[in-house]
VEXTISE-360356 format. One record per residue (C-alpha): residue number from 1; residue in three letters; x, y, z. Coordinates in steps of 0.05 Angstrom, whole numbers, always signed. Example, Ala and Ser with C-alpha at 12.3 -4.5 7.8 and 13.67 -1.06 7.14 Angstrom:
<pts>
seq, type, c1, c2, c3
1, ala, +246, -90, +156
2, ser, +273, -21, +143
</pts>
This chain:
<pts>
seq, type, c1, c2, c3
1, unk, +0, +0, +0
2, unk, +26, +67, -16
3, unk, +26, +130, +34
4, unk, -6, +203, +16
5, unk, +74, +213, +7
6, unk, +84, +149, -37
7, unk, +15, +165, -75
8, unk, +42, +236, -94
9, unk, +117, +199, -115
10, unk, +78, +150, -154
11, unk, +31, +196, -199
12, unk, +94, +245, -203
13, unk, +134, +190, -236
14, unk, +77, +172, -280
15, unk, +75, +247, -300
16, unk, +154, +241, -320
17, unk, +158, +188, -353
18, unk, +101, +201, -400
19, unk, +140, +267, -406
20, unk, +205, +224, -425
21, unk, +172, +180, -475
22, unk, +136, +239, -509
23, unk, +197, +277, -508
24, unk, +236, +216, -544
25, unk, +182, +214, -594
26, unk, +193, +293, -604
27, unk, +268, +280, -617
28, unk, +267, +236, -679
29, unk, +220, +282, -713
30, unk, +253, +325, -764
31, unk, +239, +386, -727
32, unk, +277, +371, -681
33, unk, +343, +343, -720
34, unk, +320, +421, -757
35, unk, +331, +448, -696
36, unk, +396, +430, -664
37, unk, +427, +459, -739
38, unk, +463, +530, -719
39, unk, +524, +557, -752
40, unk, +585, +522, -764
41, unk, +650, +538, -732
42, unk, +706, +561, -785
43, unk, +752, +526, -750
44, unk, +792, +496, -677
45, unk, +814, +557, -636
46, unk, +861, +505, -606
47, unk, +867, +437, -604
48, unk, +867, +407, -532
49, unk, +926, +359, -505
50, unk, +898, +277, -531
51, unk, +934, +257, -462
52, unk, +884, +291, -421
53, unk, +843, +230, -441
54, unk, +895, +177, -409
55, unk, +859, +182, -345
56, unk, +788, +147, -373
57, unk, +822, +95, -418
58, unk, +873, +40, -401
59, unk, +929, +62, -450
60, unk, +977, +17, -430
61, unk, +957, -49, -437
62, unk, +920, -34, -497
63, unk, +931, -10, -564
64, unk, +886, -7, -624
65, unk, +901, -27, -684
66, unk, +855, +13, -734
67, unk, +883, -8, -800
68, unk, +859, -72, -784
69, unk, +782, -42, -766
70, unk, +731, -48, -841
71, unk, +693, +17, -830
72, unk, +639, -12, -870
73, unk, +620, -65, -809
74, unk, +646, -24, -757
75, unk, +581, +0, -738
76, unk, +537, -63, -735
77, unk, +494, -69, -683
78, unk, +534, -101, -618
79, unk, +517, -161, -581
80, unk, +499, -119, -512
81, unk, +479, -40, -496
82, unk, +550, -40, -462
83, unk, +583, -55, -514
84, unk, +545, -10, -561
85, unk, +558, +55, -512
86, unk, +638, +34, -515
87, unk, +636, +38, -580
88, unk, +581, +92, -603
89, unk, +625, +142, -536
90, unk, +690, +139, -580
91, unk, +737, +143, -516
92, unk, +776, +85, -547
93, unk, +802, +140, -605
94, unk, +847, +155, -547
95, unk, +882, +82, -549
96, unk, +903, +82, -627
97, unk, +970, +95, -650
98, unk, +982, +159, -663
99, unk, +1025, +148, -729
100, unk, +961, +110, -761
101, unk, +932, +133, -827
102, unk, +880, +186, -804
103, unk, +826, +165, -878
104, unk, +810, +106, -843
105, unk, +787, +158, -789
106, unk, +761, +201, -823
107, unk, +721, +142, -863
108, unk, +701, +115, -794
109, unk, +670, +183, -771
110, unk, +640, +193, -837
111, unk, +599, +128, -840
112, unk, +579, +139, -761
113, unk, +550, +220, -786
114, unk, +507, +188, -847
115, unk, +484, +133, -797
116, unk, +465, +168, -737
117, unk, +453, +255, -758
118, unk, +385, +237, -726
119, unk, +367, +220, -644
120, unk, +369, +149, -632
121, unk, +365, +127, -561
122, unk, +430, +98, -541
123, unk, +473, +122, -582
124, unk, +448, +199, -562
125, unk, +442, +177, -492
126, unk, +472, +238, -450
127, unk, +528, +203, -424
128, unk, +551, +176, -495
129, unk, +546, +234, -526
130, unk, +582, +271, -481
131, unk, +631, +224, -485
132, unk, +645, +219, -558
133, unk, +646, +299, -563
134, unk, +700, +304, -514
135, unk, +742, +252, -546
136, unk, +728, +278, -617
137, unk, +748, +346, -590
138, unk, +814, +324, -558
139, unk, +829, +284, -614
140, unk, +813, +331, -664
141, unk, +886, +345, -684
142, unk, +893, +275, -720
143, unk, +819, +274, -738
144, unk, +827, +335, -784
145, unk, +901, +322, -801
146, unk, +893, +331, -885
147, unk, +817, +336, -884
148, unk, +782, +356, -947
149, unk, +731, +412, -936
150, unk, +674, +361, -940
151, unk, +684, +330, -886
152, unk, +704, +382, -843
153, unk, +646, +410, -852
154, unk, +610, +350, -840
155, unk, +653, +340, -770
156, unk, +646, +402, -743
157, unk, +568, +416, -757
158, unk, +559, +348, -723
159, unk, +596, +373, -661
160, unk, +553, +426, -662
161, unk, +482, +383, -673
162, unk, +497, +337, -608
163, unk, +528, +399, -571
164, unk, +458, +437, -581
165, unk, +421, +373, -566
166, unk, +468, +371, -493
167, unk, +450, +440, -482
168, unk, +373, +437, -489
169, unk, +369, +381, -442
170, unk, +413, +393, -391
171, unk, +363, +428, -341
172, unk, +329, +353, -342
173, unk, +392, +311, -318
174, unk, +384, +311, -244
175, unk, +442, +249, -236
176, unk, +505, +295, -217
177, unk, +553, +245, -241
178, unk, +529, +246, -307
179, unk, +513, +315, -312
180, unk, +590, +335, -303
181, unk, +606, +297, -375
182, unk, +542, +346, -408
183, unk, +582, +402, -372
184, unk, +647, +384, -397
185, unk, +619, +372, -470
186, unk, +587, +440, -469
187, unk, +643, +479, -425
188, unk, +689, +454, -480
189, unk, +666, +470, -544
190, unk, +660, +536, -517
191, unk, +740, +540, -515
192, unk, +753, +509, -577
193, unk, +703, +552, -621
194, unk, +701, +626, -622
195, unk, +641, +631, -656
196, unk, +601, +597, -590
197, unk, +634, +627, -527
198, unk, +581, +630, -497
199, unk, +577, +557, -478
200, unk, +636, +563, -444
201, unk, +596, +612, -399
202, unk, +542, +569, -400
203, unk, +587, +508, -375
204, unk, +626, +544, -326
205, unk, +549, +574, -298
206, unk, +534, +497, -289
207, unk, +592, +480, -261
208, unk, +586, +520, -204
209, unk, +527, +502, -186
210, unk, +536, +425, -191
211, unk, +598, +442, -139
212, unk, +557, +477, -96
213, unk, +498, +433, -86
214, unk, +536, +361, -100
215, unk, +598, +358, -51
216, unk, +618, +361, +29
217, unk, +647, +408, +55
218, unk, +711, +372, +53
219, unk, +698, +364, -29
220, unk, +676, +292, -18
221, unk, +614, +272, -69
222, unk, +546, +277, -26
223, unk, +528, +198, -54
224, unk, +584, +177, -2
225, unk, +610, +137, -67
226, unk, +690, +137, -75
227, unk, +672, +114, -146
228, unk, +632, +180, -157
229, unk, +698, +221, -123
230, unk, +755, +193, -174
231, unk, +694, +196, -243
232, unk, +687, +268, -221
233, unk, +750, +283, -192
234, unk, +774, +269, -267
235, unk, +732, +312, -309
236, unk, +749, +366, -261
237, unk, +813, +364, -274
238, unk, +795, +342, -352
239, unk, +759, +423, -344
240, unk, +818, +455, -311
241, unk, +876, +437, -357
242, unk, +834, +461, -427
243, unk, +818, +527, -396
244, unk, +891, +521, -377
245, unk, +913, +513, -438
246, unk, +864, +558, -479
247, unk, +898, +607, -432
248, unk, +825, +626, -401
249, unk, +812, +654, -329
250, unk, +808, +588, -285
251, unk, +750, +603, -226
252, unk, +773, +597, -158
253, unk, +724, +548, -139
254, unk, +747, +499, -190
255, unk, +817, +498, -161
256, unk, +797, +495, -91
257, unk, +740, +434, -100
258, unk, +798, +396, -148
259, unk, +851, +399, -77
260, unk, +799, +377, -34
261, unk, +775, +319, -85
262, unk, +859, +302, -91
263, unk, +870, +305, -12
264, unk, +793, +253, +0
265, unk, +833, +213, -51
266, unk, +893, +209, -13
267, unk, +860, +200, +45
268, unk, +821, +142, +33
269, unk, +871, +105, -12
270, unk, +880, +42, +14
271, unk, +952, -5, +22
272, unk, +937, -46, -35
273, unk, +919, +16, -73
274, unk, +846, +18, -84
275, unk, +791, +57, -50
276, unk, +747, +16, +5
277, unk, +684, -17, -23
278, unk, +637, +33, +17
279, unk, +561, +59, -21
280, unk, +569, +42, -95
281, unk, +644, +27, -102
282, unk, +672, -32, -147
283, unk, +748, -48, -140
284, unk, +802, -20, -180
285, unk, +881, +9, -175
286, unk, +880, +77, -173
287, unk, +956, +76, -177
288, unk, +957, +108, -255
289, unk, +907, +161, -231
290, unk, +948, +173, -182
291, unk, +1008, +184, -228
292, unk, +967, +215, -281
293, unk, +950, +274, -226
294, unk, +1025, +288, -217
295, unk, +1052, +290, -286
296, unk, +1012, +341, -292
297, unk, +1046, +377, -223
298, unk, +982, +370, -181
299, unk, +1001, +377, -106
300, unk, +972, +320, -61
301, unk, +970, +345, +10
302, unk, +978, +296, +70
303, unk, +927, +245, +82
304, unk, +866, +262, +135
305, unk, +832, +216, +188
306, unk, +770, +232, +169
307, unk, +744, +231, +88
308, unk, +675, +232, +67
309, unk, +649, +205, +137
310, unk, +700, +140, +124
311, unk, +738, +149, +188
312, unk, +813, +121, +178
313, unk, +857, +89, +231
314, unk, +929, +76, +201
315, unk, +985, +36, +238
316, unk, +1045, +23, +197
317, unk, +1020, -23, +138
318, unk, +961, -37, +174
319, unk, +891, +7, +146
320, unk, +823, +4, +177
321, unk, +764, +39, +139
322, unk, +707, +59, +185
323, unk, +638, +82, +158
324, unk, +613, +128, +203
325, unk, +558, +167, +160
326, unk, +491, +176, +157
327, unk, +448, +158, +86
328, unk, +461, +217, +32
329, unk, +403, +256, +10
330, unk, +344, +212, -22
331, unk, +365, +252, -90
332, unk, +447, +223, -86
333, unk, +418, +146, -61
334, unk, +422, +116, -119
335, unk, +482, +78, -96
336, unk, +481, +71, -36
337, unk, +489, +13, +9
338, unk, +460, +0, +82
339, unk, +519, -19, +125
340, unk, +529, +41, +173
341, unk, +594, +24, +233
342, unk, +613, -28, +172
343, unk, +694, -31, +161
344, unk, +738, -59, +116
345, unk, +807, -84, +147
346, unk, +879, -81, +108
347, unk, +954, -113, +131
348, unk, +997, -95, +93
349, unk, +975, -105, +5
350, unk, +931, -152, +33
351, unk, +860, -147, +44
352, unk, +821, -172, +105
353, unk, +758, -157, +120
354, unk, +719, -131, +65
355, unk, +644, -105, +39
356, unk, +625, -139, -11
357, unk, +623, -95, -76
358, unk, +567, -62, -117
359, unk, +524, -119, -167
360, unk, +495, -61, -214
361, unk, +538, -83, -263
362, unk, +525, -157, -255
363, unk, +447, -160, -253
364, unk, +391, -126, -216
365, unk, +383, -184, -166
366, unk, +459, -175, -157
367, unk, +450, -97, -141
368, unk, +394, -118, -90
369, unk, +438, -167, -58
370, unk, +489, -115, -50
371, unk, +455, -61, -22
372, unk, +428, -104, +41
373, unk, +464, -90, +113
374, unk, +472, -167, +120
375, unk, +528, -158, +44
376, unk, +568, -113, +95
377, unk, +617, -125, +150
378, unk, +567, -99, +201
379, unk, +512, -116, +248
380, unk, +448, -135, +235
381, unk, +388, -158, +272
382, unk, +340, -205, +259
383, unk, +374, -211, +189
384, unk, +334, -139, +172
385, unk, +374, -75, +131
386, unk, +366, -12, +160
387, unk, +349, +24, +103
388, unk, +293, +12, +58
389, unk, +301, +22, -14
390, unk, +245, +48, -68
391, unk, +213, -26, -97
392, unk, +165, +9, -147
393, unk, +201, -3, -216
394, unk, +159, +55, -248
395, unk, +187, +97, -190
396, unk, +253, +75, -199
397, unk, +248, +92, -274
398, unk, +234, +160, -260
399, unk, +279, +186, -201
400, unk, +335, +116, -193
401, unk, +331, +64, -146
402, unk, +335, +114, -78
403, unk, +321, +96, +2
404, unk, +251, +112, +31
405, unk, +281, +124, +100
406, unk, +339, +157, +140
407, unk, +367, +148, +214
408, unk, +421, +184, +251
409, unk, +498, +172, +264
410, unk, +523, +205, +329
411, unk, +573, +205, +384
412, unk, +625, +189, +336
413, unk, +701, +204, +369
414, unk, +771, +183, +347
415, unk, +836, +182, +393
416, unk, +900, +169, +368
417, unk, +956, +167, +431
418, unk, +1014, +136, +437
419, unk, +991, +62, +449
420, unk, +923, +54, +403
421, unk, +879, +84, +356
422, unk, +797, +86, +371
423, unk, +752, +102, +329
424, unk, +683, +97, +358
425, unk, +604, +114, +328
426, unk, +523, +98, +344
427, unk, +478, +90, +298
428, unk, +396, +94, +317
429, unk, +375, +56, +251
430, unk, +344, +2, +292
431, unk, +315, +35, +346
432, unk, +241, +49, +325
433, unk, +234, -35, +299
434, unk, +278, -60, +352
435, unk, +290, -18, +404
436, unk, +357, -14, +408
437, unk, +420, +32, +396
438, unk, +485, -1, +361
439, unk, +545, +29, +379
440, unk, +611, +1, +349
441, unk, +688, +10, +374
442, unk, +750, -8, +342
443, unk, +811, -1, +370
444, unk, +888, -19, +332
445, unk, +942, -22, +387
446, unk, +1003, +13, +359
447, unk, +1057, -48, +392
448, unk, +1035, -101, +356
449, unk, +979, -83, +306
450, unk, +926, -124, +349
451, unk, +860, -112, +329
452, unk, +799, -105, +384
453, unk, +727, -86, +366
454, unk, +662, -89, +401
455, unk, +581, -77, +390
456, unk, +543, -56, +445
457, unk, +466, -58, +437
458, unk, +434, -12, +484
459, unk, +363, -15, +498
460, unk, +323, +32, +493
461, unk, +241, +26, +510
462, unk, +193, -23, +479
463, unk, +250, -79, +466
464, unk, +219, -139, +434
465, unk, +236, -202, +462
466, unk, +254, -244, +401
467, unk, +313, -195, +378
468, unk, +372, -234, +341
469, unk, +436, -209, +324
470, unk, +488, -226, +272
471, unk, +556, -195, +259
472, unk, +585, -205, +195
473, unk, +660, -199, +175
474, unk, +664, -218, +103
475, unk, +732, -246, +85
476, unk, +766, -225, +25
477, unk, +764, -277, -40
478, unk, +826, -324, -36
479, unk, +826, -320, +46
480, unk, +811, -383, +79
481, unk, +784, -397, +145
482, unk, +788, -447, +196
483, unk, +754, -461, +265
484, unk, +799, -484, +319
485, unk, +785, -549, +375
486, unk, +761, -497, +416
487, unk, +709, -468, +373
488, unk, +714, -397, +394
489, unk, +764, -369, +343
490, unk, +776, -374, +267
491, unk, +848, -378, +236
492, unk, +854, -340, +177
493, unk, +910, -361, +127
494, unk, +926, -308, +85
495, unk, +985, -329, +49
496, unk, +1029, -401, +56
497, unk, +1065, -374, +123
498, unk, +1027, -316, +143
499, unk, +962, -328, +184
500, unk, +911, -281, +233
501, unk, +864, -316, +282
502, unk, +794, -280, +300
503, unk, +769, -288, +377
504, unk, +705, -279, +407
505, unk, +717, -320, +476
506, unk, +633, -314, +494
507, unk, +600, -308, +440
508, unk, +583, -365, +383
509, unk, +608, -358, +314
510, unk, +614, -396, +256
511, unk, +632, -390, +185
512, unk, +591, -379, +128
513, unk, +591, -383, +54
514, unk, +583, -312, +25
515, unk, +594, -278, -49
516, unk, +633, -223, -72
517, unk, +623, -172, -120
518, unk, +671, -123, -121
519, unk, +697, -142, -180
520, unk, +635, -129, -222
521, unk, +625, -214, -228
522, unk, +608, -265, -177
523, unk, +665, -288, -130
524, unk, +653, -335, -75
525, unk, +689, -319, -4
526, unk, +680, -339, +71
527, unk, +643, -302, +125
528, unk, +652, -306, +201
529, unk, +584, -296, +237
530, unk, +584, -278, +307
531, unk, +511, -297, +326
532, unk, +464, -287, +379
533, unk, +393, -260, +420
534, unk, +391, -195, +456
535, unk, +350, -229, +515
536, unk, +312, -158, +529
537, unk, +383, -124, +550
538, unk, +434, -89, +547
539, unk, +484, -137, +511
540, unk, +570, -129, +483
541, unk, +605, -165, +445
542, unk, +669, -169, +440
543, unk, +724, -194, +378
544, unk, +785, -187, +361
545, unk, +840, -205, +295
546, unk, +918, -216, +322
547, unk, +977, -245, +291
548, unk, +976, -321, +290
549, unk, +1043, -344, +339
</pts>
């Protein structure tokens, strides 16, 4: 049954997505193709540096060889959407040798203008588009390199088509991620052409605001997403270094959000250099970025304890990441996942303890799977998440798959002295169905790297008696686990000689088969389960990961 509020979300996305499919209807008409025609440039003011691309494409383990390419069958229909948008975004223009013969190009571009002057639905999906104007800009150089007029003319007035298109529909992308490659489209082909300045304006107007409203005030993306920090993060810089080189005023606020995206980066890089698997995050080096940023003499300041409400404990090689945030705005939910006081645990290049990745890009059951509290390496009880996610797939359609309700994160404290690091946090996401507060402490002793944690639940009124917990600390794919005689702690071999065991002296716990998805497929790992009822009190549990003697 739906609420008054529900009711009014419901009807609303009826209203919008009519709107959408009329409006997709409107854009293959030949009034509108009509429209998007404006004058065409004379000519490149400039032609922007190709290697500003590096950062999107994996140029060094891939090359492509374009002699070998037919343009005629180049443009078939592909065998999935993905594949169609990695082609149809040209970012892999970027990855061919730069010594090839620039007709077969120029032929390529030609036969994709006659095929596709006209709307079609992937291919001028806002993120493609944007896409294949910023690599067709920054590759431009070699595009044009001995052009006949023709097709110059042809290039350039088709810049100018999907640029106009960008522009009259940018006011309806409300998905800030995507929204910066529109901005960075428009932004740019107001540098490159004289004759339409005033998109730069218009780009640089947008930008500000998308800063403004889509960032902490540390520069860390509202969503909570590291994913949506380094996308962003890179058409920031993308923006930056054309205005640079057009030798245009660069705003103030674009080099003070670009330091504080760099020093959130920094911050929550993690020993095996990747970013923690926290709200949306897949798994991936960051190591090239990384180097990418200094070639090009960015600064990185030193690393803070805090980053986008992912508190930080460092000792030596050994990393703890600590969620300690509340859900993001219903608007920046679209990725986010419900483990609040989850962590993910690093010695060393080797991971630990781990969430278990983002399944949008495996399946929609995946994505479900992934978003629950019991896929993180936090507690639950009675097996329930703590936030509930929008169901309704016509809802969905209209605003993204967001969360329907919020709860607080408070008393959260961090010490660092000269034996241990705490980090410590409540959250009251159970409280209204349950009854009771979670609070969660970890603590890394400085000597020997010991690790101690513990959950309190602390009741508050109308407990009910049939309260279960479980804690869950997923292991990492490849990490084994083994219960001792005993039956109260877990070895953990990690490598052939190198082990960790995992106490909890009074409390049961077992291990469990669990999946991972950081890695955008199906992996299977080990979890241990600490496991338990609340009895109608006040209850702690204790655990803690040391060195194996």
């Amino acid at each position: 049954m739906f609420s008054l509020k529900g009711l009014y979300f419901y009807f609303l996305a009826i209203k919008i997505t009519t709107a959408k499919f009329l409006q997709k209807i409107y854009f293959t008409t030949n009034f509108y193709n009509s429209s998007l025609k404006s004058r065409v440039p004379k000519q490149f003011y400039f032609y922007p540096n190709p290697f500003l691309l590096s950062s999107f494409s994996n140029y060094k383990n891939f090359s492509l060889k374009i002699e070998n390419i037919d343009p005629e069958t180049l443009w078939v229909q592909q065998s999935s959407k993905k594949d169609e948008k990695n082609l149809h975004d040209y970012f892999w223009l970027n990855l061919i040798d730069r010594k090839n013969n620039t007709l077969v190009i120029q032929k390529i571009i030609s036969i994709w203008i006659n095929k596709n002057s006209k709307y079609k639905k992937i291919i001028w999906d806002n993120t493609v588009l944007s896409r294949r104007i910023i690599s067709w800009i920054l590759n431009a150089e070699i595009i044009l390199k001995n052009a006949d007029n023709v097709f110059k003319n042809d290039f350039l007035l088709s810049i100018i088509k999907q640029i106009n298109h960008l522009k009259k529909n940018i006011k309806f992308q409300n998905n800030y991620s995507k929204k910066i490659e529109m901005i960075s489209a428009i932004l740019l082909s107001g540098l490159v052409f004289k004759e339409y300045s005033e998109n730069f304006d218009l780009g640089l107007k947008e930008l500000e605001i998308l800063i403004e409203n889509s960032f902490d005030k540390e520069g860390f993306p509202i969503s909570r997403n590291p994913s949506d920090l380094i996308g962003i993060s890179k058409y920031l810089i993308l923006i930056k270094e054309c205005i640079k080189d057009a030798q245009n005023y660069i705003p103030d606020y674009l080099d003070i959000i670009i330091e504080k995206n760099l020093t959130c980066l920094v911050s929550i890089k993690t020993s095996n250099s990747e970013t923690p698997l926290f709200n949306g995050n897949t798994e991936g080096k960051i190591d090239d970025y990384i180097n990418y940023i200094k070639s090009l003499d960015y600064k990185l300041n030193k690393a803070k304890n805090l980053s986008g409400n992912i508190q930080i404990l460092k000792n030596k090689k050994h990393n703890i990441f600590f969620d300690v945030g509340e859900p993001p705005k219903k608007n920046f939910s679209d990725s986010y996942q419900s483990g609040p006081l989850s962590f993910e645990y690093f010695v060393n290049e080797n991971k630990i303890i781990t969430n278990c990745g983002f399944g949008s890009q495996i399946s929609k059951k995946a994505e479900l799977l992934s978003r629950l509290t019991s896929a993180q390496s936090t507690l639950c009880l009675n097996d329930t998440s703590v936030t509930k996610f929008e169901r309704n797939k016509l809802i969905n359609k209209a605003f993204g798959t967001s969360i329907k309700n919020k709860f607080r994160v408070f008393d959260v404290h961090y010490i660092d002295d000269k034996s241990s690091i705490v980090a410590t946090a409540s959250h009251n996401a159970y409280e209204k169905d349950f009854g009771y507060i979670h609070k969660r402490s970890i603590k890394i002793l400085k000597d020997n790297n010991d690790l101690s944690g513990s959950d309190l639940l602390i009741k508050k009124e109308n407990v009910p008696s049939d309260v279960n917990y479980s804690i869950r600390f997923h292991l990492y794919p490849g990490i084994s686990a083994v219960k001792t005689i005993g039956g109260n702690s877990i070895v953990l071999q990690i490598e052939k000689n190198k082990s960790l065991v995992f106490f909890s002296p009074e409390e049961k716990i077992t291990i469990e088969k669990s999946i991972f998805l950081g890695r955008n497929k199906i992996l299977n790992n080990f979890c241990i389960t600490i496991y338990g009822k609340a009895n109608n009190e006040n209850k702690t549990i204790n655990w803690q990961i040391k060195k194996n003697n």
